[in-house]
Each structure stands twice: as structure tokens, then as C-alpha cells.
C-alpha positions as CSV (number, residue, x, y, z in Angstrom):
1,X,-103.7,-91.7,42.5
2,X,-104.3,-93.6,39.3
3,X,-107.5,-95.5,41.3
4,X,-108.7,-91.5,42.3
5,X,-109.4,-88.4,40.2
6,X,-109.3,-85.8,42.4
7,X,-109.5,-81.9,41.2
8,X,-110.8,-78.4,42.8
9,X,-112.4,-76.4,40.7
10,X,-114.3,-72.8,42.3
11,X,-114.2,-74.0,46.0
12,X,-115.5,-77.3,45.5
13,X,-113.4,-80.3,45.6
14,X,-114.0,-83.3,43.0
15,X,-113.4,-87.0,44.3
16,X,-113.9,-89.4,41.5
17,X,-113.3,-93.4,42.7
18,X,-111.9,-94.6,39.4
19,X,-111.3,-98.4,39.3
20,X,-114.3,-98.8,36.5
21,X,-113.8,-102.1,35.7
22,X,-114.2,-103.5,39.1
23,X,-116.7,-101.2,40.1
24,X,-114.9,-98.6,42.0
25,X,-114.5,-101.7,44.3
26,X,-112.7,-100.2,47.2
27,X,-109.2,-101.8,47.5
28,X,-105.6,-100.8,49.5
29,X,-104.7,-98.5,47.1
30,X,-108.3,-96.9,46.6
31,X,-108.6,-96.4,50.2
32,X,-105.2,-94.9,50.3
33,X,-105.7,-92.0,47.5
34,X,-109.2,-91.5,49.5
35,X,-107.4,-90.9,53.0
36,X,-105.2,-88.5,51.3
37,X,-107.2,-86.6,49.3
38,X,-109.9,-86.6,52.6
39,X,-106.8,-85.2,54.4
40,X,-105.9,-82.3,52.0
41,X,-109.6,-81.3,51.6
42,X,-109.8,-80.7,55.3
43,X,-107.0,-78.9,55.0
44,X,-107.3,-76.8,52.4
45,X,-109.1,-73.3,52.9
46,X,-109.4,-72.8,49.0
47,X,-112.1,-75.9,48.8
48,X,-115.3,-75.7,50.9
49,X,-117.2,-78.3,50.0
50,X,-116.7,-82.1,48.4
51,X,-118.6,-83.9,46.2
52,X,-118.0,-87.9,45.8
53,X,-118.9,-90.1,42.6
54,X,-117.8,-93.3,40.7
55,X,-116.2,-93.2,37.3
56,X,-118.8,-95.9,34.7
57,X,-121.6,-97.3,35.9
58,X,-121.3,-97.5,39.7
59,X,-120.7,-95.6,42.6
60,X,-118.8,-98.5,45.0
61,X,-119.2,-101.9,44.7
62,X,-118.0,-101.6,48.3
63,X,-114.9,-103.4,49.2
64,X,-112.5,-105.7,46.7
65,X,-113.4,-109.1,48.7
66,X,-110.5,-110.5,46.4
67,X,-107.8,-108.6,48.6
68,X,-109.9,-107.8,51.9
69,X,-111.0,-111.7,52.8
70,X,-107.6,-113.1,53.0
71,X,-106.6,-110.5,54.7
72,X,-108.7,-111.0,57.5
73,X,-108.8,-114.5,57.4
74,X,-105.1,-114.4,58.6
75,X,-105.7,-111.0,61.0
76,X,-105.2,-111.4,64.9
77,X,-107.2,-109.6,67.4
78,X,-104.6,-106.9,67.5
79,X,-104.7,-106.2,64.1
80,X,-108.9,-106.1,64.3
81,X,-108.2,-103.6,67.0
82,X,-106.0,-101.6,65.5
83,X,-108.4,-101.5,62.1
84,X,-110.8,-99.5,64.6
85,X,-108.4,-96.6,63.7
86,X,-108.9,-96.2,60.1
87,X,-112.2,-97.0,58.3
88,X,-112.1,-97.8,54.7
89,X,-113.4,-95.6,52.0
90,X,-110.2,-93.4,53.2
91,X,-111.4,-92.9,56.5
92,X,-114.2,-90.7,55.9
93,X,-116.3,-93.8,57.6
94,X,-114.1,-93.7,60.6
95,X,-110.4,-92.0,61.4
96,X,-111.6,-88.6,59.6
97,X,-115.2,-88.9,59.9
98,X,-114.7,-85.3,61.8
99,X,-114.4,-83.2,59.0
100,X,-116.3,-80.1,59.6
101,X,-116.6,-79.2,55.7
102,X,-119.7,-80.7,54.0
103,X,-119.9,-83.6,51.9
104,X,-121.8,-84.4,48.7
105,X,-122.5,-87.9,47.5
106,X,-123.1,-88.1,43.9
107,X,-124.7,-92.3,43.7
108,X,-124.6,-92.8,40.0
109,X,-124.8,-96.3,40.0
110,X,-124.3,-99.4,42.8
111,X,-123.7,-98.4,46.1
112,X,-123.7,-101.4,47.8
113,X,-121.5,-102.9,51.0
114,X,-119.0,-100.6,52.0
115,X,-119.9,-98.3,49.3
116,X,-123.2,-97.9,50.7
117,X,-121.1,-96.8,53.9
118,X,-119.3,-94.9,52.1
119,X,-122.4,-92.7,50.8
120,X,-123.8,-92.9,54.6
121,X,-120.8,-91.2,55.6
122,X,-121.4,-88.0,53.4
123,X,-123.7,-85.3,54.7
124,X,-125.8,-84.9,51.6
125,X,-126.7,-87.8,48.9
126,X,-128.2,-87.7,45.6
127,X,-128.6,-90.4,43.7
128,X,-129.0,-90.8,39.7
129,X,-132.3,-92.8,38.6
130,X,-130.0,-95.5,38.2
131,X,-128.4,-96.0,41.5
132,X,-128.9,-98.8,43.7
133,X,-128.4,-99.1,47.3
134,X,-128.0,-102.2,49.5
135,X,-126.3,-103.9,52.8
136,X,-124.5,-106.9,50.2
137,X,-121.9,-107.5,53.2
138,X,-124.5,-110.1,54.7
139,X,-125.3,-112.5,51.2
140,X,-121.1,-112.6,51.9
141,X,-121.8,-113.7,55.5
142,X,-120.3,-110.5,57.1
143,X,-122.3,-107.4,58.0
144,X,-121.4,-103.6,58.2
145,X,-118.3,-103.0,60.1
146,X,-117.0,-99.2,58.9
147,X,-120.2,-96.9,60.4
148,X,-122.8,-99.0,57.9
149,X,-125.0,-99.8,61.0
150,X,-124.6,-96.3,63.2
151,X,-125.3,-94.0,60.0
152,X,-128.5,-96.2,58.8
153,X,-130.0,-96.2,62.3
154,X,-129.3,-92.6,62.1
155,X,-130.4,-91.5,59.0
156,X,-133.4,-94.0,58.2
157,X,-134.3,-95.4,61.5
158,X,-133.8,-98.7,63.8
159,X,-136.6,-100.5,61.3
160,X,-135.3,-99.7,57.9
161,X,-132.0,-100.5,59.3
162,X,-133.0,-103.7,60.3
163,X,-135.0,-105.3,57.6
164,X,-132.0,-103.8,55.1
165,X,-129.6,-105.1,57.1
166,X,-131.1,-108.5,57.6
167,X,-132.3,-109.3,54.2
168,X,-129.5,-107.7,52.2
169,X,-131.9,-107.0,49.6
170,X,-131.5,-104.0,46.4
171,X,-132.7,-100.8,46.8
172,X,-133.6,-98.9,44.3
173,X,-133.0,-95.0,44.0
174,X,-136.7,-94.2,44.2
175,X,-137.1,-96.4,47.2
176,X,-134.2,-94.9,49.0
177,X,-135.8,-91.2,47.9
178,X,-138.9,-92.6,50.0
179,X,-136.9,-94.5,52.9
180,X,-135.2,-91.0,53.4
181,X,-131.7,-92.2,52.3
182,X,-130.9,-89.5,49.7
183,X,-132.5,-86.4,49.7
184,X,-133.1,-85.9,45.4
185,X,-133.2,-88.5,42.5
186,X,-132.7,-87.2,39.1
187,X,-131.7,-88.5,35.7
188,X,-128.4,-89.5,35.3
189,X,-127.3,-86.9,32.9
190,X,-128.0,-84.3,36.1
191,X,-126.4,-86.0,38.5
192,X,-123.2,-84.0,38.7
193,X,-125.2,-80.8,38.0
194,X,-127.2,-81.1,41.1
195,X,-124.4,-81.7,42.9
196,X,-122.9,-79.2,42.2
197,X,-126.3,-76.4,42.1
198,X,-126.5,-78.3,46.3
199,X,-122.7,-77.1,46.3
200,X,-123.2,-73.6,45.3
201,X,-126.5,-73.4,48.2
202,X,-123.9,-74.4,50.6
203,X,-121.2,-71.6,49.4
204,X,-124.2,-69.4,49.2
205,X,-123.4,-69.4,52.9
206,X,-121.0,-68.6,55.8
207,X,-119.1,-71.3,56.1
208,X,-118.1,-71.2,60.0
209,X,-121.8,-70.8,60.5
210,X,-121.9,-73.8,57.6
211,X,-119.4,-76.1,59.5
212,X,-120.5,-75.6,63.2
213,X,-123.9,-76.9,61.9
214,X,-122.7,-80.0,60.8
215,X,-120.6,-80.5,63.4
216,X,-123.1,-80.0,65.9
217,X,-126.0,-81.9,64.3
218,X,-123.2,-85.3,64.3
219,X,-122.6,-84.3,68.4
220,X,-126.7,-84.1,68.8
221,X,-127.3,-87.7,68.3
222,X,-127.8,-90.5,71.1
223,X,-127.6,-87.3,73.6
224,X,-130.6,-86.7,76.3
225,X,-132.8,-83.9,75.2
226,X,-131.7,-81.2,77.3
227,X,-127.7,-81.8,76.7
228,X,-128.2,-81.4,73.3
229,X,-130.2,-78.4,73.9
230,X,-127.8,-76.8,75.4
231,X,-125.1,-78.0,73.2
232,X,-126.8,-76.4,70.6
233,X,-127.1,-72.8,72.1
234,X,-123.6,-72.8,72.8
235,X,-122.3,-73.8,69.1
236,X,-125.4,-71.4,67.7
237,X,-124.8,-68.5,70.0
238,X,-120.4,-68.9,69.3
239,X,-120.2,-69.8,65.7
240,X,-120.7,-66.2,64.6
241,X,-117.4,-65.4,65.9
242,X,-116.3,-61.8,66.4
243,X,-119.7,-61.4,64.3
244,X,-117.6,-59.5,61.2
245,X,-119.5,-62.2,58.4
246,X,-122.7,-61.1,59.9
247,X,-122.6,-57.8,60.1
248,X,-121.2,-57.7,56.5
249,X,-124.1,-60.1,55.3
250,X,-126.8,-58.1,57.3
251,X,-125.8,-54.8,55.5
252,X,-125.8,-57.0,51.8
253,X,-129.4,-57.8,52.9
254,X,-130.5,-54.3,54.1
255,X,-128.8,-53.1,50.9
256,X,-130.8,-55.4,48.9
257,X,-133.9,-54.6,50.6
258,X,-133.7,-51.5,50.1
259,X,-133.0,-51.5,46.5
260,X,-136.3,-53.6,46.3
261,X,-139.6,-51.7,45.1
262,X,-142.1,-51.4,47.3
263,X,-139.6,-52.8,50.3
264,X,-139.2,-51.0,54.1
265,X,-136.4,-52.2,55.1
266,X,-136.6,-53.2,59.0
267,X,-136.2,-50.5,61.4
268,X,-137.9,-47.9,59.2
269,X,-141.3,-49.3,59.8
């Protein structure tokens, strides 16, 4: 995994793209090391949550046009149908999009093409001062192919989606903040700090209850309003299990309460 630093440290996994001096452009060998560490963090139940970044100064120049536009200048329609299986970016765009554990993108530089997928595809991003965003596949005259389009309609809307799409123009990290594509920008120096203070909030927290929210919130979209409604009660009212976490975390919080000066805990009011 020379292209792919990849380390877990107190339940948090550490994917690093490391091809620096093409930009952590994403080629076969990238995208390989990504698909297998993707697979061994879903796997693992000693690492709860992931956080993705780019070694020098960029996140993903998306993918390495050099090896990916001969290729599919030769491809058949079988082999365009059989792509459908495996995204790139190591399938976390598409092939193991399903993973239940939440995802952290740290954008310290250029995400841009399929490494502005890429960063779609995680759950949470936060971008450094210095990150840039933008749909580049179209100045190349191809568009987004690996989830780009889905996720942006998703996450920022049918109009921001469009005129991003359509222009292929930069966006910068405070723009993005506005446009609702990552949820912090801070400076540069921080970046990996925040990600990992956002990581410690999510192991703050049970993880079942953790992972059956993100799952469901993915199932919510695109469905009519009252199957998601119910959708939701059903994952809501079963996530807690045989209700063990809860009961153990409600007796923390009583405890805590009633350590707390001043404090009646609930039920002796």
C-alpha cells in the first residue's frame, strides 16, 4: 500500500491517499489499497470511525486521466457494465458505499473530479481554509459517473448541483461552508484535529444507535413521506437491541445527575 497510509489508532481508522506528487490522483493501484482498507475497516470491531485525507497539498485530484482515458477508450459495453460493480475511490462511491460505520473527510487541499466524489461519499466533511472543491470531469468532456451527481443532488440540492455541474467552475472552502457541502472550515493546521474532536463526538456515543442512524438517513432519501416514516420508527424503535447500552448509559446519566449540585434527578421530583 505504498500509494495508502493506512493506521488505527484509539478506535478511529486513518486513511491517508499518498501519491503527493500527482495529487493523490486516484489510479489502479490507489483505488485498490482504498477497496481494501474500506473492506478491513468495515470489518473490524476495534475501529469505529474513519477519517480520509490527502498526503501534500491536496485531497484528490480525482482520477489519473493518464491511465483511466485509454482505458475506456478501448472498453466495450460489457466492461462499462460490469464497472457499475465497483466505484473508484475503493468503492466507497459505489460497491461498499453500505458501510454502516461513519466516515470523516478531512479536504486539505483540491478535491476536485472524482475526488470531489470521493468526499461526497463520506458522511461528514471538513475542509481546511485551503481546500477547493469542483465538478473538473466536465472541462475533460466527461461528467460524474461514481455517485458525483446522486450525492450533490442530495447533499446541496438539484440547483447547486446543476450550475456546479454545468460550469465546472472552483469552489472555494468558504463557499462550500455556505453551499452546505462541508459542515466546518478551519485553518489548515486544525484540520486533522477537528477531525478527530468530530471523531471522539461520534465514539461519545452508542455505536449501534450510531450506525442504524446513518444507515437509515441513506434508506430515507427519494422515499414518499410516510414510507420513510415508518422506516424510521422501525430502525429507531429496534436499534436499541436487547436495550443493555441503554440502560447502562441511563444509569451513567442518573449517576451524573445526581452527583450534580443543586440537581433532582427525574423521578424524584
Amino acid at each position: 500500500m505504498d500509494s495508502l497510509l493506512y493506521e488505527k489508532r484509539d478506535r478511529i481508522a486513518r486513511i491517508t491517499l499518498h501519491r503527493p506528487d500527482a495529487l493523490n490522483a486516484l489510479d489502479d493501484s490507489l483505488n485498490d489499497a482504498l477497496w481494501e482498507a474500506w473492506a478491513d475497516f468495515a470489518r473490524d470491531p476495534e475501529v469505529d470511525v474513519a477519517i480520509v485525507t490527502g498526503t501534500g497539498r491536496a485531497f484528490s485530484a480525482g482520477a489519473d486521466l493518464k491511465s483511466t482515458i485509454p482505458r475506456w477508450e478501448k472498453a466495450t459495453l460489457l466492461d462499462v457494465r460490469r464497472s457499475t460493480e465497483r466505484g473508484i475511490a475503493g468503492g466507497i462511491t459505489r460497491g461498499q458505499h453500505r458501510i454502516r460505520k461513519p466516515i470523516i473527510a478531512a479536504v486539505n487541499g483540491h478535491a476536485v473530479g472524482a475526488g470531489f466524489e470521493l468526499a461526497l461519499a463520506c458522511d461528514i466533511r471538513i475542509a481546511s481554509q485551503s481546500a477547493r472543491f469542483g465538478v473538473f470531469e466536465v472541462r475533460h468532456g466527461l461528467h460524474q459517473a461514481d455517485g458525483g451527481l446522486v450525492r450533490l443532488v442530495a447533499i446541496a440540492g438539484i440547483g447547486v448541483a446543476l450550475e456546479l455541474t454545468l460550469t465546472g467552475r472552483e469552489v472555494s472552502a468558504e463557499e462550500a461552508l455556505r453551499l452546505g457541502l462541508v459542515s466546518r472550515v478551519v485553518p489548515p493546521e486544525q484540520l486533522l484535529g477537528a477531525a478527530e474532536e468530530t471523531a471522539r463526538l461520534i465514539l461519545a456515543n452508542g455505536q449501534e444507535a450510531v450506525r442504524s442512524a446513518k444507515e437509515t438517513i441513506l434508506e430515507l432519501i427519494g422515499r414518499p413521506l410516510d414510507d420513510a416514516l415508518r422506516l424510521e420508527a422501525l430502525h429507531g424503535r429496534s436499534a436499541a437491541g436487547d436495550f443493555s447500552e441503554v440502560r447502562e448509559r441511563l444509569a451513567r446519566f442518573l449517576g451524573t445527575e445526581r452527583r450534580a449540585p443543586g440537581v433532582t434527578p427525574p423521578g424524584e421530583r
